[in-house]
N, C-alpha and C positions, 0 to 999 in steps of 0.2 A: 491566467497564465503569466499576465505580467509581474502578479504578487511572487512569485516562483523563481521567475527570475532573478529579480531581487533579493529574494533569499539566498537563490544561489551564489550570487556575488559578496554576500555577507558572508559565505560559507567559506569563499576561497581567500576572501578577504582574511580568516581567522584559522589561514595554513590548512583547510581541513579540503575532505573531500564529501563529493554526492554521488546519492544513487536514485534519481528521480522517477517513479513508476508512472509512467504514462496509460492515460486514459481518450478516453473521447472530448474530452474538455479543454484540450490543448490543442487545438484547429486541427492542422492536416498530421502534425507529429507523429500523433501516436498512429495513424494509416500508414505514411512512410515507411516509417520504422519497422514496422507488421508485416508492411510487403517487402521490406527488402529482406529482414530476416528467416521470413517464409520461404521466400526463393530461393535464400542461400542453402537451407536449410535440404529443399530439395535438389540441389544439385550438387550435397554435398560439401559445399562450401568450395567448392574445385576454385582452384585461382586467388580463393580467399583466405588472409592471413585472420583465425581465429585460435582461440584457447579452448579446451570443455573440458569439463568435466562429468560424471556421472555418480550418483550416491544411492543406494539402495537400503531401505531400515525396514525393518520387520518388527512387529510393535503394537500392542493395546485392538490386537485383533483385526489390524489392517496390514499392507503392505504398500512402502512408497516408496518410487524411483522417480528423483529428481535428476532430470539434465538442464545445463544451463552452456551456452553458446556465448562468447563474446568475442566483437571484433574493432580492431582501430580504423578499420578502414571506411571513413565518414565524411569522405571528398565530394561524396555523390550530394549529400545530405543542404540542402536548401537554407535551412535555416539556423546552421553547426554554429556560425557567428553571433548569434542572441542567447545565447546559454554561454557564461565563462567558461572558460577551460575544458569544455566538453571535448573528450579524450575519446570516450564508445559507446557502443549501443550495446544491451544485453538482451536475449531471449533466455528466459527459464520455462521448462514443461514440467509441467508435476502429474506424474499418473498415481491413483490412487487405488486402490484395491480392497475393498473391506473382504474376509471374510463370510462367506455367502453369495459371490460374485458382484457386488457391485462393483462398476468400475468408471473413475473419471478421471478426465484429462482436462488441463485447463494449464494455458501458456499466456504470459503476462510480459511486458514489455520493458524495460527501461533506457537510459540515459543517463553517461555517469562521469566523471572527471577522473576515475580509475583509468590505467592501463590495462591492456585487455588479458587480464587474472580473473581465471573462471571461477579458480576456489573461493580470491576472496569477494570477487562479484554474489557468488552463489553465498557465501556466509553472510554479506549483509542485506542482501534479499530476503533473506530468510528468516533475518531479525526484521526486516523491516514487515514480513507476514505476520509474524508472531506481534506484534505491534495493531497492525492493522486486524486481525481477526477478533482480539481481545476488547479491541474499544468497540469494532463490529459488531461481537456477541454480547457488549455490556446497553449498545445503543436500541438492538434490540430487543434482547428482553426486558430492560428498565424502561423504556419508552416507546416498543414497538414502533422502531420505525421502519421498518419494512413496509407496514403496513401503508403507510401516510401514500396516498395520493396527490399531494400539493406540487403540481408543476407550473403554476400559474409565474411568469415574471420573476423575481427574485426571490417567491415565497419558499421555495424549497431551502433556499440556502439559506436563511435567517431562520428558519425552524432549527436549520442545523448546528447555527451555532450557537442558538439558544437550548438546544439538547446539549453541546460541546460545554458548555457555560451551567446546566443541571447537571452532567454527571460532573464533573471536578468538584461544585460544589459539596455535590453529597458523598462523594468519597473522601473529601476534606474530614467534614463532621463526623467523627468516632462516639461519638455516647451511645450511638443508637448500634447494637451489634449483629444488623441484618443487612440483607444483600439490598442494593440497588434500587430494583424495583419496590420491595417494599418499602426502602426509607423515602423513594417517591413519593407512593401513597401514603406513608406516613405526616408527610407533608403539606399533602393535601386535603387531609383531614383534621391536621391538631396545627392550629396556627402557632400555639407558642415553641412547636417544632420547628415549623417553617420557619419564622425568627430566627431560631438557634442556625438554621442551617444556612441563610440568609448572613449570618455576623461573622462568617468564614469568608464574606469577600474582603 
């Protein structure tokens, strides 16, 4: 969390702004934030100065409405003074709908140095999904790491950046015109591949 910090302050440092998605890894943060936006949530927001928005797209055989909630009002907020410039907090829900009835809902948290603008809260959340699913969907199937059970001490996270540190490289190296996982395994079966893909750091 302190890493985070620090970047945030390099962020504002360089006139820009953030949209930090809060997880369980940042102490009580991301709890706070959950319960107050839950509650606001349910009682309407009454009393509370927010922005929202709503987006509905029909598309590739599913249906999705996104709402996104944001407010400046972060007086309550315990730890507002350790993050620069932190301006609001944001709730997004995304319901999903395939075709055939499935259906999911999943709402994610953030913290942002934005004023409370739901359009443009929700537009870079939204880049910030598209970001985050595609390195998701590349970590998994190139390296199956869904899979990995390593919660021991720090092993989790060192896996991770040694995964983070395998795919850049092999997306680097272009000779070989296959996906991911196979230039993995390519890898690790022809060493003067591995080499090649190795001479891209």
């Amino acid at each position: 969390m302190g890493c985070q910090k620090e970047i945030v302050k390099e962020i504002i440092e360089k006139e820009a702004d953030y949209v930090i998605s809060l997880k369980g890894n940042q102490g009580s943060l991301h709890q706070e934030v959950k319960d107050y936006l839950d509650w606001a949530e349910r009682i309407k927001f009454k009393d509370i100065k927010f922005d929202y928005p709503q987006t509905l797209e029909k598309g590739h055989g599913r249906i999705e409405e996104r709402r996104c909630w944001v407010t400046e009002e972060i007086d309550w907020l315990e730890q507002k003074q350790e993050w620069k410039n932190l301006k609001s907090v944001i709730m997004v829900e995304a319901k999903r709908e395939v075709m055939g009835g499935e259906k999911t809902v999943e709402r994610r948290y953030f913290i942002s140095s934005l004023e409370a603008n739901a359009t443009e809260a929700l537009r870079a959340v939204r880049g910030h999904w598209a970001i985050e699913n595609e390195l998701h969907w590349c970590l998994d199937i190139g390296f199956r790491e869904d899979d990995c059970r390593t919660r021991t001490g720090n092993a989790a996270e060192n896996l991770a950046t040694i995964r983070h540190i395998g795919i850049n490289l092999l997306k680097q190296e272009r000779s070989c015109k296959q996906g991911i996982k196979s230039k993995r395994l390519k890898a690790g079966w022809d060493e003067s591949y591995l080499l090649k893909v190795l001479r891209e750091i």
